[in-house]
N, C-alpha and C positions, 0 to 999 in steps of 0.2 A: 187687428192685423189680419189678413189672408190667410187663410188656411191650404193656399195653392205655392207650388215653387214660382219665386219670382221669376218672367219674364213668361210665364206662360199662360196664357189668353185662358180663360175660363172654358166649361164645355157647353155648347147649348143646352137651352132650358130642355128639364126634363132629366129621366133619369140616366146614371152614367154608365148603365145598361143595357142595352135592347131591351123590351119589354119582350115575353114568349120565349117559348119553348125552348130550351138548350139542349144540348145535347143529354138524351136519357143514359141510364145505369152510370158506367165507370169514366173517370176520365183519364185524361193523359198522365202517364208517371212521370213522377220527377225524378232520373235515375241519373244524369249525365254532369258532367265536370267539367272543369276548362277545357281539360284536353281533349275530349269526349265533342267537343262543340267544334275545336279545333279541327278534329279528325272529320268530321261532319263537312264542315265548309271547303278544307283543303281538298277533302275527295271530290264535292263537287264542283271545284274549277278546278281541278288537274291538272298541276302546274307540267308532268310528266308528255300527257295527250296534247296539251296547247304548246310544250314548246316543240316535241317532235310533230306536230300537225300545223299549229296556226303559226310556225315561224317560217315556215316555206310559203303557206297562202300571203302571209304578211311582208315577205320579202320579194314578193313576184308584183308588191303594190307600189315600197316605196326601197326598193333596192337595198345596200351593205347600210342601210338606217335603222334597222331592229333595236338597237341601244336606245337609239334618240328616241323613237317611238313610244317604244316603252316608258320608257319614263316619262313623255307629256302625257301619257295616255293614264299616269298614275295621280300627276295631280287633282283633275277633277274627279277621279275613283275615289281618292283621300278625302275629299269634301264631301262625297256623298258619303262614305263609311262615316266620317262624323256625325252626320243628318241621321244618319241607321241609329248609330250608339243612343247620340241625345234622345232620342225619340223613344228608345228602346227602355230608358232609364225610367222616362215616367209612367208609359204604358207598354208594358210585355205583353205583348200576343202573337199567337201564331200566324194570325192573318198580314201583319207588320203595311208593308206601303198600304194593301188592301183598306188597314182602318185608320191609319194615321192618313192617308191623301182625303177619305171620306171624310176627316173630322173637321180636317183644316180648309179644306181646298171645296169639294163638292164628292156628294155621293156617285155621280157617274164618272167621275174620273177616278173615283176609288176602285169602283168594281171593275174599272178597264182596268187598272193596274194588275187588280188579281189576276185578273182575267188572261191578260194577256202573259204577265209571268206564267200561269200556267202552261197557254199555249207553245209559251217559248220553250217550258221544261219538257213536253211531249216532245217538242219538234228535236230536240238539243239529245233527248232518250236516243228517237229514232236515228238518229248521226251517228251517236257513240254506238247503239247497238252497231252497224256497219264498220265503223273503227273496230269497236272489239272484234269482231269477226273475220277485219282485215289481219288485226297482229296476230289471231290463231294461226291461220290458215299462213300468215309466214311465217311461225312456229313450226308447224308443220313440216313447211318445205325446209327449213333449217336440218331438221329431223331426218330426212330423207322422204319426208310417206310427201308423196307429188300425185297421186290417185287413190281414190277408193273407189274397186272397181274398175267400171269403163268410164266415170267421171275424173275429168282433172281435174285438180287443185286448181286454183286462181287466185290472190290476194287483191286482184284487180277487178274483180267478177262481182258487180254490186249483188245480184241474184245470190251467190253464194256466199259471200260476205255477211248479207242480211240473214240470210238463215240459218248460218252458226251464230249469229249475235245474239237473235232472238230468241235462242235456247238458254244463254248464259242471262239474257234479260229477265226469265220465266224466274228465273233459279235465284237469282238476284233478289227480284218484288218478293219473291214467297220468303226469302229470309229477313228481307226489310218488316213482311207483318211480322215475324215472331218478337220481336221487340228492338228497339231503335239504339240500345245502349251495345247489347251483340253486337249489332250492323257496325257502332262505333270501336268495338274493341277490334274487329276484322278490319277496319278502314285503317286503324292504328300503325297494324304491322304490316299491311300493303304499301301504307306511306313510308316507313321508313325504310322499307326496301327500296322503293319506286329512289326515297334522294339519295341513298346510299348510292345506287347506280349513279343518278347523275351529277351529284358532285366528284362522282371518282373519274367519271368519263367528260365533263365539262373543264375540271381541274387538268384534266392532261392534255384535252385539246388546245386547252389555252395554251401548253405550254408548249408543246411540239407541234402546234398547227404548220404545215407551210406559208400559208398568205398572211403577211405583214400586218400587225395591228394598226389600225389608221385611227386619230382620236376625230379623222372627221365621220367618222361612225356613230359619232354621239353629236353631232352637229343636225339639227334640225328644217334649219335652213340648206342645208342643202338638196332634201327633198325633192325630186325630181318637176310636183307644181302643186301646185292648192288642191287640187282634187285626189291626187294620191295622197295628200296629207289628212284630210276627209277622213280618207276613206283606210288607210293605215291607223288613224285614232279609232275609227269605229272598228275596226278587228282587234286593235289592241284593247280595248273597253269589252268586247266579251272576251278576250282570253283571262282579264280578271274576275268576271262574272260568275258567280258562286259564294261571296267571301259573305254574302249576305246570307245564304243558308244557314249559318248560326245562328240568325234571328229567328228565323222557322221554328227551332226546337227551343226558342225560349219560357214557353208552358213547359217544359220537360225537362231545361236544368234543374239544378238544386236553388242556386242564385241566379235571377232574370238578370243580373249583370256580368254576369260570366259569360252569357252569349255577346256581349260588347267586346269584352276584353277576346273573344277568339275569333270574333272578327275581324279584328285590330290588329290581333297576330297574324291573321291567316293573310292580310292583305299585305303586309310589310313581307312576308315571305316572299312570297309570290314578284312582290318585284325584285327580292333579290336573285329566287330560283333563274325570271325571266330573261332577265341584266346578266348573269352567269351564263346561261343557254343560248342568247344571243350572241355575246362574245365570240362562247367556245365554236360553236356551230361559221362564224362568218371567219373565222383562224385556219378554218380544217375544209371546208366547204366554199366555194365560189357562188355567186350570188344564183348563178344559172342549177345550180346545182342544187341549192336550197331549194328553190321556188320550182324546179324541176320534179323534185322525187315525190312530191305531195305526201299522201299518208305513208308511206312508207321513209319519209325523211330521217327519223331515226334510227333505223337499221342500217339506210347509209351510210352517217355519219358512225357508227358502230364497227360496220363495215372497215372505213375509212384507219380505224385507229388502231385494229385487234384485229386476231385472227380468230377462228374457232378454235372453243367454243365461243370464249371470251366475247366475242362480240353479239353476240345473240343476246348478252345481258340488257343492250337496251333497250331489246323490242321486249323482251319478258319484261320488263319494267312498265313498258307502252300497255301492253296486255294489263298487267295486275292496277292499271290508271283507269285503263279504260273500264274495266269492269266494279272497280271501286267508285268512280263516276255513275258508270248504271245507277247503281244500288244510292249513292249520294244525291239523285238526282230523283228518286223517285220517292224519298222521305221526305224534304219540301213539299216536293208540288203537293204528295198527300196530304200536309200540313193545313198548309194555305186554302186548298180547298176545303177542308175539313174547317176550318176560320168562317167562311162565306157563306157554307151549309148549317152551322149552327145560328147565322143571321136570317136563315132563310132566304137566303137570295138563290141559291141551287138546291137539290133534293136531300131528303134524309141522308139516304144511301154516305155521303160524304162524311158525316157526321155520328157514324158510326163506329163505338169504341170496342171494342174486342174486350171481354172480361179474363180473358185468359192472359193477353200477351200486352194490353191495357195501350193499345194502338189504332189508330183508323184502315183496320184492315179490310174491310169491304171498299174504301177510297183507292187504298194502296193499290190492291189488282187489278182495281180499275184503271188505273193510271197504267200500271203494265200493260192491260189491255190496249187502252188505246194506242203506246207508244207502239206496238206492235204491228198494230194497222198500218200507224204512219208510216213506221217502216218498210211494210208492205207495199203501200202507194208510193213510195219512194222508187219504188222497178220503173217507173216511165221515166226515170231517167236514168238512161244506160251506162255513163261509169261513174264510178265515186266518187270521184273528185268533184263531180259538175254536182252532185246532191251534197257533199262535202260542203262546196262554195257558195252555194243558192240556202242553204239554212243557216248556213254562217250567219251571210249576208243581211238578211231576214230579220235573225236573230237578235243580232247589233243592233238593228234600227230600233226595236221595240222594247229590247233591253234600256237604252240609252232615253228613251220615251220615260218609262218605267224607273229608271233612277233618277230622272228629271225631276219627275213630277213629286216624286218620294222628299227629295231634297227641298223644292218651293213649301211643304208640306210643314217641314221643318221651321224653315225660316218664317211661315208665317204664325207657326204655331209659339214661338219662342221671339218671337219680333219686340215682347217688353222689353228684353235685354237690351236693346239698343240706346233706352233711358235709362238703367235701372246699372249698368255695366258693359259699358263700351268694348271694352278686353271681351268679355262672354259674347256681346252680341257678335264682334265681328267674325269670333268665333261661331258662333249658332245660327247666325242672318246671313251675314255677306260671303261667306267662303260658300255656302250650301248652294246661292243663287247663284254665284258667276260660276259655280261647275254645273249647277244647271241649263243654265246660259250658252258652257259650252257645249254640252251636249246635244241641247237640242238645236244648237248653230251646224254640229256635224250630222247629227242626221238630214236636217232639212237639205246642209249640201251634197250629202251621197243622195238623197232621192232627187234634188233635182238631177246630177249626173247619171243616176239609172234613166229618168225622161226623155233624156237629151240625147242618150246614147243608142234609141233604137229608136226606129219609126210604128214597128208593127209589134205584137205579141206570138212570143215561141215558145214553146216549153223546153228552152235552155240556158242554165247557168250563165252563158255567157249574153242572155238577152236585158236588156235595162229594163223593160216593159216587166219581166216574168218577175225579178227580184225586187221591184218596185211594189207587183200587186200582192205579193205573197205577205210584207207587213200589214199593208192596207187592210187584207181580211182577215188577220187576225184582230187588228183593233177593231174595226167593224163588223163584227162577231162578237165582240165585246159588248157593245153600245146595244148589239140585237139582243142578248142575253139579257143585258140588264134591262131593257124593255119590259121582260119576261117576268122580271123579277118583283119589276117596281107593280106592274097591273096587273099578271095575272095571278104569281104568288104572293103579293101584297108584302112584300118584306119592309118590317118596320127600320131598317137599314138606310131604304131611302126616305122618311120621314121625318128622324134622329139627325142622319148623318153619323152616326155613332156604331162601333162593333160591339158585339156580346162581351163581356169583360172575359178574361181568359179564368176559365171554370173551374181547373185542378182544386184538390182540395187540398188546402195551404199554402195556395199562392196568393198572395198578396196582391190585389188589384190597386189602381190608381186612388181610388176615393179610400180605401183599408189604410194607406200606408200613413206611418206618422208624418207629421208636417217636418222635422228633424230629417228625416232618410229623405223626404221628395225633396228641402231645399238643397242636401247634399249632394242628389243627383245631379242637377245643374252646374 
C-alpha cells in the first residue's frame, strides 16, 4: 500500500526538500491558536475599510447590486479557500501558493505567484497607509483641530493623508517584529470593536433607512452589462482578499490545521459582515451617494443616522481597520518572502530570524520600507480616490491571477481522487477549476476593457492603458526576478520544483507525518 494520502500525485524524484542552506539560528515560533489565525486574516481583509471604501467604488461600477455582487463574487472565493485548506492539510508552509503552484504546476509560475502576492501586499500597504491617514485626519476635524499651524487639515489631500499613514505604518512594522502573536492579540480587540460598530450601525440602518428594500438588489442579472459585472466581481474578489493570510502564519500555529479552520471562518464572515453592509448602506444611502463620497463613505453613512458624538463611531472604527490591516498586512508579505529566501530564489536578508522575538524581522522593515516608498510615489497622483481606484484595480487583476493559479495547483495535485472518490474529487478537482476558470475569465475581461477603453497612456485612474499596465509589470517583474534566481543565484527551487519543507522545530512536515493523519487530511 502507499504510504501517500490517496489522490495525491507523488512528489518529483529527489528529496522532499530543497537541498541547501535554510534558514540559519532560530526559527519561526509556534505561538498562535485559531483565533489568533482568525485575527490575523480578518485584519488583513478588513471587512470594516472594504465595506466603508470598496462599497462606494463597487457601487459606482454596478449600481444598488452590492448584495448580488457580493455574493457571486463569494462563490469562486469558496472554491479557492477550499484549494488553500486541502493544500494546507498536506503541506504547511509559509510560502503557501509560492510552493504549492511550483510543485504542481511549474516553478516559474510559482515564483510569479509569490511574487506578485507580494507586490500586491506593498501596493495594498501603500493604499491603506493613505486610508489610515484619511480617517485620522477626519478624526481630527470631528475634533475641532482643522490646522496645525498655517497648514490645514485636508482628509482629501493625498500629500497629507500619506504622511500621517506613514507614521502609523513605521509604528505598525516595528510592533509586527516584536513577535506576531502580540500583533495578534492587538488585532483581537480592534476587531471586535471595528463589528461591534458595525453591526450596531448596519442593524439600525436596515431598520430605519429611508429608501425601500428592493429584493431586486440581490438580482444579478440585472446588472447594468457584462463589463460592469467583470469588473464589479473583480472588486468584489479583493474586498475578500486576505482570508488566505492564515495560511502565511501556518509555521507558526500550534496545529497547521488551524490555519484552515480560520480561514474558513474568516471567509464565511466576511460575506456575512459584507451582505450586512451592503444592505444597510443601500437603505440609508442612494446609490449616488454611496459611489459619490469614496473614502469617506463611512462617516456619511454615520453622518446619516447619529448625531455627535455618536456618529464618529464609524470612522474610529474605519481608523482602528485601517491600521489593524497595516500591521495585518505586513506579517504575510514578511512571511512569504521569508518562504522564497530560504529557497534561495531572493537574498538572505529575507530569511532572517530574529533570536529575541523569533520573527523575520529584518524582512518585516523591509516590507515597511518599501510600502513607504510606494506610498511616496503614489504623489503623482493628485487625489486619493484616483490612487484609491488605480491600486484597486491593479490589485484584483493579480490577485485573481494568483488564486487562479493556486486553485489549478490544487486540482492537479489531488486529481487521484477523481478515481479513487468521486464525492472528494469533485470536491478537490472540479469546484477549484471552474472558480479558477472564473477568475481568470474576469480578469482577462476587465483587461480587455481597460484596452479598449483608451487609445493613448496617462498617468490617470481613470485611463485603461495606465490600469492595464500597472498589473502587467508587476507580473513581468515577476518572470525578470525569477530569471534572477534560477541563473544567477542558482536556486535549487527551480530544479526540484519543490520548496524548503517548513523548518520550525516540531513541525511536522509532509514526508514526517503518519500515513493515518495524511489519509485523514483528505
Amino acid at each position: 500500500m502507499s504510504d501517500r494520502p490517496l489522490g495525491v500525485d507523488p512528489p518529483p524524484p529527489g528529496p522532499s526538500a530543497v537541498s541547501g542552506p535554510g534558514p540559519a539560528g532560530p526559527g519561526l515560533r509556534r505561538s498562535l491558536s485559531v483565533v489568533d489565525g482568525v485575527a490575523v486574516a480578518a485584519s488583513s481583509t478588513a471587512a470594516t475599510t472594504s465595506i466603508g471604501i470598496g462599497l462606494g467604488v463597487t457601487a459606482g461600477v454596478v449600481g444598488p447590486h452590492l448584495p448580488a455582487i457580493m455574493l457571486l463574487a463569494f462563490v469562486p472565493v469558496l472554491g479557492i479557500a477550499g484549494a488553500f485548506s486541502r493544500l494546507n492539510r498536506v503541506e504547511p508552509n509559509a510560502g503557501n501558493g509560492y510552493v504549492w503552484v511550483g510543485r504542481s504546476l511549474s516553478p516559474w509560475l510559482g515564483f510569479m505567484v509569490g511574487w506578485v502576492n507580494f507586490v500586491a501586499s506593498v501596493a495594498f500597504l501603500a493604499y491603506t497607509t493613505a486610508v489610515t491617514g484619511s480617517a485620522l485626519l477626519q478624526l481630527a476635524g470631528e475634533a475641532g483641530l482643522h490646522r496645525v499651524g498655517s497648514l490645514g487639515l485636508d482628509p482629501d489631500s493625498t500629500a497629507q493623508t500619506t504622511a500621517v499613514g506613514v507614521v502609523v505604518l513605521v509604528a505598525v512594522t516595528v510592533t509586527a517584529v516584536t513577535g506576531v502573536r502580540a500583533a495578534a492579540r492587538l488585532q483581537t480587540w480592534l476587531l471586535v470593536f471595528e463589528y461591534v460598530v458595525l453591526l450596531g450601525f448596519c442593524g439600525y440602518g436596515i431598520v430605519t433607512g429611508p429608501h425601500s428594500f428592493s429584493l431586486s438588489w440581490f438580482d444579478p442579472f440585472a446588472i447594468p452589462s457584462a463589463t460592469a459585472l467583470a469588473q464589479g466581481l473583480l472588486l468584489s474578489v479583493f474586498c475578500y482578499w486576505g482570508f488566505e493570510a492564515a495560511f502565511t502564519v501556518n509555521e507558526e500555529v500550534r496545529d497547521p490545521a488551524d490555519a484552515s479552520r480560520a480561514g474558513t471562518i474568516t471567509l464565511v464572515t466576511m460575506l456575512g459582515l459584507f451582505l450586512l453592509g451592503s444592505v444597510a448602506f443601500q437603505r440609508v444611502l442612494s446609490p449616488q451617494q454611496l459611489a459619490g463620497h469614496g473614502a469617506q463613505g463611512l462617516a456619511y453613512y454615520g453622518d446619516r443616522l447619529a448625531d455627535r458624538p455618536l456618529a464618529a463611531l464609524p470612522l474610529v472604527a474605519l481608523m482602528f481597520s485601517a491600521v489593524a490591516s497595516l500591521q495585518a498586512g505586513v506579517i504575510p508579505a514578511a512571511r512569504g518572502m521569508f518562504a522564497m529566501s530560504r529557497d534561495r530564489t531572493l537574498g538572505p536578508v529575507w530569511s532572517k530570524i530574529s533570536a529575541r522575538y523569533g520573527t523575520p524581522a529584518a524582512g518585516t522593515l523591509l516590507i515597511g520600507a518599501l510600502a513607504v516608498a510606494v506610498a511616496a510615489g503614489a504623489l503623482v497622483i493628485p487625489r486619493l480616490a484616483d490612487m484609491i481606484d488605480a491600486i484597486v484595480n491593479a490589485v484584483g487583476i493579480v490577485v485573481a491571477l494568483s488564486y487562479a493559479l493556486t486553485a489549478l495547483a490544487a486540482a492537479v495535485r489531488f486529481r487521484g481522487l477523481l478515481r479513487e472518490d468521486w464525492r472528494q474529487g469533485v470536491r478537490a478537482v472540479l469546484l477549484p477549476v471552474l472558480s479558477a476558470l472564473a477568475l481568470l475569465g474576469l480578469g482577462g475581461c476587465l483587461c480587455r476593457s481597460f484596452y479598449r477603453s483608451a487609445d493613448h497612456l496617462e498617468l490617470r485612474a481613470d485611463n485603461g492603458w495606465f490600469l492595464l499596465l500597472m498589473p502587467v509589470v508587476m507580473i513581468a517583474s515577476g518572470f525578470a526576478v525569477a530569471a534572477w534566481a534560477k541563473w544567477v543565484r542558482r536556486s535549487p527551487y527551480f530544479r526540484t520544483g519543490t520548496g524548503t519543507d517548513a523548518a520550525s522545530p516540531g513541525l511536522l512536515t509532509v514526508s514526517d507525518r503518519p500515513f493515518e493523519e495524511r489519509h485523514h487530511a483528505r
